[in-house]
PDB file of N, CA, C and O in Angstrom:
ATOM      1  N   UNK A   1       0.846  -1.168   0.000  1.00  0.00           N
ATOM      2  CA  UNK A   1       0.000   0.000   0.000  1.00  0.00           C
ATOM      3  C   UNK A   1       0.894   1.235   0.000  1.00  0.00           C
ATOM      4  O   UNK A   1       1.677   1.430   0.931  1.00  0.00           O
ATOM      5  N   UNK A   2       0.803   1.968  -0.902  1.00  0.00           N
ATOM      6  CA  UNK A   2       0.981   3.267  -0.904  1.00  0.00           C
ATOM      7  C   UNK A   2       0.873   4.087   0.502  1.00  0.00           C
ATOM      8  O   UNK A   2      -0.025   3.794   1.291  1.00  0.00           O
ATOM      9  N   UNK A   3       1.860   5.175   0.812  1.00  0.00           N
ATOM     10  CA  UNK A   3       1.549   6.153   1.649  1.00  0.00           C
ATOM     11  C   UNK A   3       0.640   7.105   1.509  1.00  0.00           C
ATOM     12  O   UNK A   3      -0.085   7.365   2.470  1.00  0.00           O
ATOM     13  N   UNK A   4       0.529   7.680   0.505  1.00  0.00           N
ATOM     14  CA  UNK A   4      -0.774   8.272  -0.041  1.00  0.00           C
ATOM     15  C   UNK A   4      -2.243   7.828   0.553  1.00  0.00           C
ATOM     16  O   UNK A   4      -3.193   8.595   0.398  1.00  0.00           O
ATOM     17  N   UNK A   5      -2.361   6.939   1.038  1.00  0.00           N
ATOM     18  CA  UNK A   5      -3.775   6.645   2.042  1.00  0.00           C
ATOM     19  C   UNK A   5      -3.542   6.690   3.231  1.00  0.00           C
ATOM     20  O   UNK A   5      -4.423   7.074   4.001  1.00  0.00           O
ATOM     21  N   UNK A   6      -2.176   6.272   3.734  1.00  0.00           N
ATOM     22  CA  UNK A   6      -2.147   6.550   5.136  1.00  0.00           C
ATOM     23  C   UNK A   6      -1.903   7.977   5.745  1.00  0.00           C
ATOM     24  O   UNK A   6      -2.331   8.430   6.807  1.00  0.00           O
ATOM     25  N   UNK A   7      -0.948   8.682   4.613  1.00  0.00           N
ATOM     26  CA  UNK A   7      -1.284  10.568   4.750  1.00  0.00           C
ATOM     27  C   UNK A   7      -2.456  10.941   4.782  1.00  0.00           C
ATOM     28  O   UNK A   7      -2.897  11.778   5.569  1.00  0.00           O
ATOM     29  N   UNK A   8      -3.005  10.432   4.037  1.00  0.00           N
ATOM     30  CA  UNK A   8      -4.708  11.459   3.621  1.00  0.00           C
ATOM     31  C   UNK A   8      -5.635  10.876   4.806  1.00  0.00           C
ATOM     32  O   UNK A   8      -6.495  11.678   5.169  1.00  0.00           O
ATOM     33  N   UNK A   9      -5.629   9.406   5.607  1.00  0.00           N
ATOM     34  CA  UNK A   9      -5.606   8.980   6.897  1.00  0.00           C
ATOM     35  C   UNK A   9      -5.290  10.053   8.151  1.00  0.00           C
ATOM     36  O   UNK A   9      -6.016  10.349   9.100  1.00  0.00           O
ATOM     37  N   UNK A  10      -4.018  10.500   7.828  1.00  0.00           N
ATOM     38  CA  UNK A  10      -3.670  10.973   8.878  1.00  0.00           C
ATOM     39  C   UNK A  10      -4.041  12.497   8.961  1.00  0.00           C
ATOM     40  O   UNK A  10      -3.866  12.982  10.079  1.00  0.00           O
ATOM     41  N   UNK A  11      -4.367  13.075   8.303  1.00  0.00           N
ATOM     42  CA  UNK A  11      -4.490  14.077   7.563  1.00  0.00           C
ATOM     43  C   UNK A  11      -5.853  14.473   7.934  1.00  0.00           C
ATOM     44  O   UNK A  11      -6.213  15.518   8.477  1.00  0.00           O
ATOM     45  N   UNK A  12      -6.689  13.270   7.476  1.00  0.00           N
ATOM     46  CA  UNK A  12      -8.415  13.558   8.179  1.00  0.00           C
ATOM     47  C   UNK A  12      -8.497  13.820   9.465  1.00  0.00           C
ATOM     48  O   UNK A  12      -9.144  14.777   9.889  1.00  0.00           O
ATOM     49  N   UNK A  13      -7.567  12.639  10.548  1.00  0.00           N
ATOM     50  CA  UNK A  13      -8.021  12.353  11.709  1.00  0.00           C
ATOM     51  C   UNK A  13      -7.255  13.601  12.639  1.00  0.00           C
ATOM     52  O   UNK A  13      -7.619  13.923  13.770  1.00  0.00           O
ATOM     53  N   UNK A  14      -6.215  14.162  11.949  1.00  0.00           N
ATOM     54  CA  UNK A  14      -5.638  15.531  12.504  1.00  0.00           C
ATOM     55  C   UNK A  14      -6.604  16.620  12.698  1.00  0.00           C
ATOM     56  O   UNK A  14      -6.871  17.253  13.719  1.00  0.00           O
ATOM     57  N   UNK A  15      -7.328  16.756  10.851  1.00  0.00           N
ATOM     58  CA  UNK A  15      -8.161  17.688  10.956  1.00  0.00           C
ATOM     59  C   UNK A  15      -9.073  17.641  11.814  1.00  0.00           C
ATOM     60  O   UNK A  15      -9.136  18.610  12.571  1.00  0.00           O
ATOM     61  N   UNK A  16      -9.883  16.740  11.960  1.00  0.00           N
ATOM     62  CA  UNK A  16     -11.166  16.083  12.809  1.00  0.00           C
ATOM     63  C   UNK A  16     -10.883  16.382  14.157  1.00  0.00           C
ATOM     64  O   UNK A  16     -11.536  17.170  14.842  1.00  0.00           O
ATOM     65  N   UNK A  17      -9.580  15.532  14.646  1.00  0.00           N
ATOM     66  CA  UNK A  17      -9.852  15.222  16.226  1.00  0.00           C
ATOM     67  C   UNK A  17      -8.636  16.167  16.221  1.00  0.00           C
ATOM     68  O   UNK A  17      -9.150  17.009  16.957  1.00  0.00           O
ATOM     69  N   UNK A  18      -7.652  16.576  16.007  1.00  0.00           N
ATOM     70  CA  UNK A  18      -6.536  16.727  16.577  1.00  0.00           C
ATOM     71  C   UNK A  18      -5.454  16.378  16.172  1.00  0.00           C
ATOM     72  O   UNK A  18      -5.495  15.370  15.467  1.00  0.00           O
ATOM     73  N   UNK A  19      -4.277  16.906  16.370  1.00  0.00           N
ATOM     74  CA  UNK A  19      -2.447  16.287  16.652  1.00  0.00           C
ATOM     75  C   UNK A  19      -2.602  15.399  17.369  1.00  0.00           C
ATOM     76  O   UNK A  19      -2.448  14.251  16.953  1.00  0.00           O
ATOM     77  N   UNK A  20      -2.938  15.644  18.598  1.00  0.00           N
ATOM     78  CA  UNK A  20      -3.126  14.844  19.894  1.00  0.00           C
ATOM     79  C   UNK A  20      -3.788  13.499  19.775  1.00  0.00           C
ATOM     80  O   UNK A  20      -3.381  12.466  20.309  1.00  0.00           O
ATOM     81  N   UNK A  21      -5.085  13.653  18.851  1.00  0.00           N
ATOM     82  CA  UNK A  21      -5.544  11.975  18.890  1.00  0.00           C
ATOM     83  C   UNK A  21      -4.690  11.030  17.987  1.00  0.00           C
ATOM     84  O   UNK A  21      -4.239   9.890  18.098  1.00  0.00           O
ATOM     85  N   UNK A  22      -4.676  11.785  17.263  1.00  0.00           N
ATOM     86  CA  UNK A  22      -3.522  11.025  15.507  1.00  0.00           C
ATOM     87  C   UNK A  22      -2.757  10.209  16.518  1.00  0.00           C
ATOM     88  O   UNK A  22      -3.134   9.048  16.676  1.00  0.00           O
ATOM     89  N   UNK A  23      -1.763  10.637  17.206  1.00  0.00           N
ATOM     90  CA  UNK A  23      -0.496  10.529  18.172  1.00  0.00           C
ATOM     91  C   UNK A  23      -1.031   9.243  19.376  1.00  0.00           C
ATOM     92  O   UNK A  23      -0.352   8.343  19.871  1.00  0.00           O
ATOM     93  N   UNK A  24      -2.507   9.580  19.594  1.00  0.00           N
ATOM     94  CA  UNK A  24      -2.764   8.385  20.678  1.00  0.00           C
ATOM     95  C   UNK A  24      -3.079   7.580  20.054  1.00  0.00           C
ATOM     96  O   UNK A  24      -3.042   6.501  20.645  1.00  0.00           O
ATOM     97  N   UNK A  25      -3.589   7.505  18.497  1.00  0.00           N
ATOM     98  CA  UNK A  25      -4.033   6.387  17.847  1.00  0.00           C
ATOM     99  C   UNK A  25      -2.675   5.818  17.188  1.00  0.00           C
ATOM    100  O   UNK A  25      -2.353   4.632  17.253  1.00  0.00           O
ATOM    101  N   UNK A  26      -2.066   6.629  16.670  1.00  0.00           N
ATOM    102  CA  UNK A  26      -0.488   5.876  16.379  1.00  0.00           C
ATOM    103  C   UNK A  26      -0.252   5.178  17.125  1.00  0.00           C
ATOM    104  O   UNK A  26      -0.441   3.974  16.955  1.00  0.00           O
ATOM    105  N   UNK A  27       0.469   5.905  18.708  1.00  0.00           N
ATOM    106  CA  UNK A  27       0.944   4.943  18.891  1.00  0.00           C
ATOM    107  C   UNK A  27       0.222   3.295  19.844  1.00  0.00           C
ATOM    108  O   UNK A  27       0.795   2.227  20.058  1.00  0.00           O
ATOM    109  N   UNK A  28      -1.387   3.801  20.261  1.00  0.00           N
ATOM    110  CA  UNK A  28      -2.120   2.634  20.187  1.00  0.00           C
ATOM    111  C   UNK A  28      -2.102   2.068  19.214  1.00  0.00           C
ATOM    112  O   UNK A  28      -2.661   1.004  19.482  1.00  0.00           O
ATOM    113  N   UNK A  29      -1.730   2.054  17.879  1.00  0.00           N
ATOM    114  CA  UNK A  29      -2.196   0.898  16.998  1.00  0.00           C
ATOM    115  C   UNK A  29      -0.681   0.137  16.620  1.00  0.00           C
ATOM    116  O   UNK A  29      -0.603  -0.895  15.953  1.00  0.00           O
ATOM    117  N   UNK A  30       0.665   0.990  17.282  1.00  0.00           N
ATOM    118  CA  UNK A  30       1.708   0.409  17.176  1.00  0.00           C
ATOM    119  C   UNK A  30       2.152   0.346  16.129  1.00  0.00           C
ATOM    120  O   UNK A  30       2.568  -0.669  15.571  1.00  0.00           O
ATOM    121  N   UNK A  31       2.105   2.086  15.475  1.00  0.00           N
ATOM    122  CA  UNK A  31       2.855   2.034  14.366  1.00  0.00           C
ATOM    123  C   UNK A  31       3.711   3.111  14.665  1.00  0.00           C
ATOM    124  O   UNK A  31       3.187   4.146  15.078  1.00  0.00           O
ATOM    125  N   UNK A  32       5.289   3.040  14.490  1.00  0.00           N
ATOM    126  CA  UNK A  32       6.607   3.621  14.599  1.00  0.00           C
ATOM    127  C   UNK A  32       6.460   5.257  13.435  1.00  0.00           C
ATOM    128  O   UNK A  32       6.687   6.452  13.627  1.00  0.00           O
ATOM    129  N   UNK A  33       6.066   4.600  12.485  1.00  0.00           N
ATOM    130  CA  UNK A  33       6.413   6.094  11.766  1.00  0.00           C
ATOM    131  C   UNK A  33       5.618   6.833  12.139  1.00  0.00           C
ATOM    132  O   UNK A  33       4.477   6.620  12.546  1.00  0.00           O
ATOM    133  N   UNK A  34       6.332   8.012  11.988  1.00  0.00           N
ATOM    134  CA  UNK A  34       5.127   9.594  12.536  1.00  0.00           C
ATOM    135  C   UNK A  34       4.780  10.506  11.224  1.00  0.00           C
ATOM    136  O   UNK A  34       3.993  11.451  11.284  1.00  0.00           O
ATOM    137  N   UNK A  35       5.186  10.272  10.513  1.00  0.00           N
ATOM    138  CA  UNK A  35       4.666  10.468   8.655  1.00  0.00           C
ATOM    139  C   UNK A  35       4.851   9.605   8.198  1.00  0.00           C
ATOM    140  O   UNK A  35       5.622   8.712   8.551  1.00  0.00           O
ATOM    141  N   UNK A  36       3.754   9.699   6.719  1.00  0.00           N
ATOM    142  CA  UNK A  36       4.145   8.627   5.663  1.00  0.00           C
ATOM    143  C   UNK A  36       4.819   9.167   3.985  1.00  0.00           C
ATOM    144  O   UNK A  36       4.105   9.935   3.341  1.00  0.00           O
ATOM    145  N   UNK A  37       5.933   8.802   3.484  1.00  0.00           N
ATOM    146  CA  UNK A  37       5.633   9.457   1.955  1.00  0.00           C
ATOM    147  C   UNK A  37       4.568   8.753   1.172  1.00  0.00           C
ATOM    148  O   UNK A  37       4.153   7.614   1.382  1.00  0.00           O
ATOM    149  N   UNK A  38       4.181   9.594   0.233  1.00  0.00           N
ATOM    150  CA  UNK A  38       3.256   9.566  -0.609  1.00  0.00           C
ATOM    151  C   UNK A  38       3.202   8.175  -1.205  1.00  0.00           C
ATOM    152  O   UNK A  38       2.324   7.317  -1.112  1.00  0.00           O
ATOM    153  N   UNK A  39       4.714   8.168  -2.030  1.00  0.00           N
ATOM    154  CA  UNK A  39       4.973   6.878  -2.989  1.00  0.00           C
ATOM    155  C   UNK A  39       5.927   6.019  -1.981  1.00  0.00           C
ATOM    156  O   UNK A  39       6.770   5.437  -2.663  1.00  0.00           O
ATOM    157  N   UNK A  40       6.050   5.799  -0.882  1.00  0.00           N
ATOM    158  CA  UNK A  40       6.509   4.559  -0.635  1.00  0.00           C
ATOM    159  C   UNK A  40       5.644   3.414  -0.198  1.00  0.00           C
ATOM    160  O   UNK A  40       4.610   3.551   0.457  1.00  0.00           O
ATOM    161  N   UNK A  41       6.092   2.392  -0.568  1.00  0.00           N
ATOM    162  CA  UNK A  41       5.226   1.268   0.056  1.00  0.00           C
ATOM    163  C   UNK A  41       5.619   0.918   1.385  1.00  0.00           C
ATOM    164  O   UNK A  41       6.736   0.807   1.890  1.00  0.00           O
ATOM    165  N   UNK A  42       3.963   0.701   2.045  1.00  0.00           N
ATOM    166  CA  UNK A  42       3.799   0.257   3.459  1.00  0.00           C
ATOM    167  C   UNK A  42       3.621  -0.935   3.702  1.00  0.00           C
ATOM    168  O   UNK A  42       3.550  -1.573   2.652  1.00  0.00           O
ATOM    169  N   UNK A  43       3.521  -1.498   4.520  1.00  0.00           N
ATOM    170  CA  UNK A  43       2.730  -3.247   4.712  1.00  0.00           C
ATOM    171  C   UNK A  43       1.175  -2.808   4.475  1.00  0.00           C
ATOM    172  O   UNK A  43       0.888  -1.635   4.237  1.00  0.00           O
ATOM    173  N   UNK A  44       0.253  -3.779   4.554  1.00  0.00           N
ATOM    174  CA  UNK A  44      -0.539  -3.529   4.111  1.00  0.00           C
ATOM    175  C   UNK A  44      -1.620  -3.771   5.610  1.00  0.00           C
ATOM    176  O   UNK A  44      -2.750  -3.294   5.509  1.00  0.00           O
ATOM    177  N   UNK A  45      -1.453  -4.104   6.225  1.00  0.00           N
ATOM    178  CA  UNK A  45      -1.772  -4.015   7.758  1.00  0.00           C
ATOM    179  C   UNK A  45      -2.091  -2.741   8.817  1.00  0.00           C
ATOM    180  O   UNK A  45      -2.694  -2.547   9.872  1.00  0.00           O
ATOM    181  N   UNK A  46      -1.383  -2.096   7.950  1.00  0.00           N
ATOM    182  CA  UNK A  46      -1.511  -0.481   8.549  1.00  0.00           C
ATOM    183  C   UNK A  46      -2.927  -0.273   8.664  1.00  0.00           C
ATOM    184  O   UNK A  46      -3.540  -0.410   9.723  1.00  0.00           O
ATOM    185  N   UNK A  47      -3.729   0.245   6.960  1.00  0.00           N
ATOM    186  CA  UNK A  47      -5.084   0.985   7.709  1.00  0.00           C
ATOM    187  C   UNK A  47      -5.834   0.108   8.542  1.00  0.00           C
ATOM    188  O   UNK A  47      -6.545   0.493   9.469  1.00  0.00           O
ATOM    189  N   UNK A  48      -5.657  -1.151   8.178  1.00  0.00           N
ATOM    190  CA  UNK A  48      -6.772  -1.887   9.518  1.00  0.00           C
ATOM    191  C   UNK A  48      -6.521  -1.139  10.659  1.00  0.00           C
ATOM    192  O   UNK A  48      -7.301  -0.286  11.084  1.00  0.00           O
ATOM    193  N   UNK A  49      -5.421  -1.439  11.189  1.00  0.00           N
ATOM    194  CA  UNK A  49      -4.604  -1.088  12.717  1.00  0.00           C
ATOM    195  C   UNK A  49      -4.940   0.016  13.050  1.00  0.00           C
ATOM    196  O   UNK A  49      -5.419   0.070  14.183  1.00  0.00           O
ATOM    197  N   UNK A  50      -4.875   1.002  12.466  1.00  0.00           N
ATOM    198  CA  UNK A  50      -5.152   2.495  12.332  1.00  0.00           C
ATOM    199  C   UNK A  50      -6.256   2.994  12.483  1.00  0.00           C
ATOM    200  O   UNK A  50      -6.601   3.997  13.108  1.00  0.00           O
ATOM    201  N   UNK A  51      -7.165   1.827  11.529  1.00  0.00           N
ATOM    202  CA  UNK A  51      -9.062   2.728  11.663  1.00  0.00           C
ATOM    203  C   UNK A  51      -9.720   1.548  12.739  1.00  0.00           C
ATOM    204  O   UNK A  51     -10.941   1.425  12.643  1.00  0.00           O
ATOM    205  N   UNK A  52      -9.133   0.797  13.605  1.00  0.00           N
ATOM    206  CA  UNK A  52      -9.820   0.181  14.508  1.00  0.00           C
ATOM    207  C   UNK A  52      -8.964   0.546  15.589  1.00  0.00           C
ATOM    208  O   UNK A  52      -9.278  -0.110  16.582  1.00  0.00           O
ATOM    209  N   UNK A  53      -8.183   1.183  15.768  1.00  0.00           N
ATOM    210  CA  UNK A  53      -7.818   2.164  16.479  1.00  0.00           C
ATOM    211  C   UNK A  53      -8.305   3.051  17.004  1.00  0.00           C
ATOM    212  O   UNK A  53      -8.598   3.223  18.187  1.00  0.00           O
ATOM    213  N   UNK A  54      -8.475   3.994  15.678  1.00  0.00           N
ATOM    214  CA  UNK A  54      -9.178   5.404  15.423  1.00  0.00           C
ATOM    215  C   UNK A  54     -10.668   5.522  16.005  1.00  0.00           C
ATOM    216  O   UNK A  54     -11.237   6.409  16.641  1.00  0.00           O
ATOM    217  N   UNK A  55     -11.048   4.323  15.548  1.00  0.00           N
ATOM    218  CA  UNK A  55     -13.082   4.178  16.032  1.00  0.00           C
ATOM    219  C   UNK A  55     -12.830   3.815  18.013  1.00  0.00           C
ATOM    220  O   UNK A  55     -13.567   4.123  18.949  1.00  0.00           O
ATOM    221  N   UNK A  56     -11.635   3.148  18.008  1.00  0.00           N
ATOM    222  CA  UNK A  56     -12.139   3.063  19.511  1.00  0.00           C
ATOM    223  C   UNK A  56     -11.581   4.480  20.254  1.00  0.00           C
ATOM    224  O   UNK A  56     -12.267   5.033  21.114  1.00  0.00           O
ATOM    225  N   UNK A  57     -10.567   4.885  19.930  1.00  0.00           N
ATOM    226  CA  UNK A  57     -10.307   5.896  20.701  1.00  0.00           C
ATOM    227  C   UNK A  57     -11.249   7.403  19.997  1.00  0.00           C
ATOM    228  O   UNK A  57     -11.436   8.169  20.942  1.00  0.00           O
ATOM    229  N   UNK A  58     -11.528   7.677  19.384  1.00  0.00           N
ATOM    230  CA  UNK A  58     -12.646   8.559  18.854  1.00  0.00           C
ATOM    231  C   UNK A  58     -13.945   8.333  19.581  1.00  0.00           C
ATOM    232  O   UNK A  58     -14.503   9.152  20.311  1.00  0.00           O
ATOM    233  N   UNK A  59     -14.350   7.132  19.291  1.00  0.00           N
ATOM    234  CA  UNK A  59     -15.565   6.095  19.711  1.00  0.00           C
ATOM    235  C   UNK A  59     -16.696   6.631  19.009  1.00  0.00           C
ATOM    236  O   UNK A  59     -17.730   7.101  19.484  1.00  0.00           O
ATOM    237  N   UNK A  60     -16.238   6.449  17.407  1.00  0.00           N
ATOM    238  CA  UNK A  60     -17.178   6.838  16.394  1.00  0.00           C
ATOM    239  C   UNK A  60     -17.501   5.825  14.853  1.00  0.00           C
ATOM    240  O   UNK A  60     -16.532   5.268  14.337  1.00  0.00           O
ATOM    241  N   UNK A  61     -18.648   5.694  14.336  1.00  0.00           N
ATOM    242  CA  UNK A  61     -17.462   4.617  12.984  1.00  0.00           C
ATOM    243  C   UNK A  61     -17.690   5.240  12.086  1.00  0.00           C
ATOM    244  O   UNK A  61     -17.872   4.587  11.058  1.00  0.00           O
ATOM    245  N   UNK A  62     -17.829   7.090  11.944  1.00  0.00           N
ATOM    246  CA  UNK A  62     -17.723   7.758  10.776  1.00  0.00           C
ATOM    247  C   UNK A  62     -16.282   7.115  10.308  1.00  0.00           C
ATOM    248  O   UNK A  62     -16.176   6.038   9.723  1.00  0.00           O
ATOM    249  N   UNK A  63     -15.603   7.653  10.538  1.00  0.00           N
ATOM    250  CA  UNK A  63     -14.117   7.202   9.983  1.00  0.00           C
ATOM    251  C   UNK A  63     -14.198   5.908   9.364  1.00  0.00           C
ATOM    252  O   UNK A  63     -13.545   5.870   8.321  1.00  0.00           O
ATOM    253  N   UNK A  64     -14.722   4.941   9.628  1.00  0.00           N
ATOM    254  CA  UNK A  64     -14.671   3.456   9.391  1.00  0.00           C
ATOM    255  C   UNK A  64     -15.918   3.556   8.055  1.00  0.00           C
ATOM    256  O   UNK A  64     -15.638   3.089   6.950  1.00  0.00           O
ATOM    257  N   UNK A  65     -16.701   3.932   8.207  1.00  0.00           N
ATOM    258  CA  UNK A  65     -18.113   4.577   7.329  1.00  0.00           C
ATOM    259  C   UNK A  65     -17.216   4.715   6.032  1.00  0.00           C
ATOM    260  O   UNK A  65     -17.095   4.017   5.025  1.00  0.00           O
ATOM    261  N   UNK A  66     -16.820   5.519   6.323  1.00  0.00           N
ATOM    262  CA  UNK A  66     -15.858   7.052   5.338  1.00  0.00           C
ATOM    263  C   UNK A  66     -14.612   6.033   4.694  1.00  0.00           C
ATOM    264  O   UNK A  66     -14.379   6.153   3.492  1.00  0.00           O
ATOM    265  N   UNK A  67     -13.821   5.039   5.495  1.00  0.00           N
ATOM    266  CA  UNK A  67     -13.276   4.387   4.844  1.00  0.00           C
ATOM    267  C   UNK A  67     -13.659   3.001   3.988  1.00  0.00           C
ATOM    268  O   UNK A  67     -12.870   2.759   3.075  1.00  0.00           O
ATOM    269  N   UNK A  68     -14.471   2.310   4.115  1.00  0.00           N
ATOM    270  CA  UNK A  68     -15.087   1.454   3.574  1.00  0.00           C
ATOM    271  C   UNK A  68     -16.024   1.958   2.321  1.00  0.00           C
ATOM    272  O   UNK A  68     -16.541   1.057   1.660  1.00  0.00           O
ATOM    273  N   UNK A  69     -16.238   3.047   2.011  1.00  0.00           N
ATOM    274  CA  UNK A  69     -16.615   3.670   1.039  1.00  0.00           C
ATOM    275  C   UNK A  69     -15.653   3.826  -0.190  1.00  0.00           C
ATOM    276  O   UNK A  69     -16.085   3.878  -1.341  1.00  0.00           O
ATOM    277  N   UNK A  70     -14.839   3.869   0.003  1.00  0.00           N
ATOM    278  CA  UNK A  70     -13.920   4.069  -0.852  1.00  0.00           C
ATOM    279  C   UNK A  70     -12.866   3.089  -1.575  1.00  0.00           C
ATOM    280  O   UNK A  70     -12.057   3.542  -2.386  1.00  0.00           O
TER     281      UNK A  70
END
């Protein structure tokens, strides 16, 4: 997977919730990098980790909504 989804990921959940939640959902979901580039490849494990993360510490499933749409 491209970085390009996990930026535009990170990018929403900044705008939305905060620096601060991005940062508690990082590092709850136990991912090391604190940016992503655009064109590098990631594992592909990331957005799971990330948006079941995101829904519990938010405690919302727009995000999850919003990603499964796409």
């Amino acid at each position: 997977m491209y970085g390009l989804l996990l930026e535009s990921l990170a990018c929403y959940i900044k705008e939305k919730y905060g620096e601060e939640k991005w940062e508690e959902i990082r590092r709850a979901a136990a991912v090391d990098q604190t940016s992503f580039s655009t064109h590098q490849v990631y594992p592909e494990n990331l957005i799971p980790r990330l948006s079941a993360k995101a829904i519990e510490v938010t405690s919302t499933i727009l995000l999850f909504t919003l990603l499964t749409q796409y």
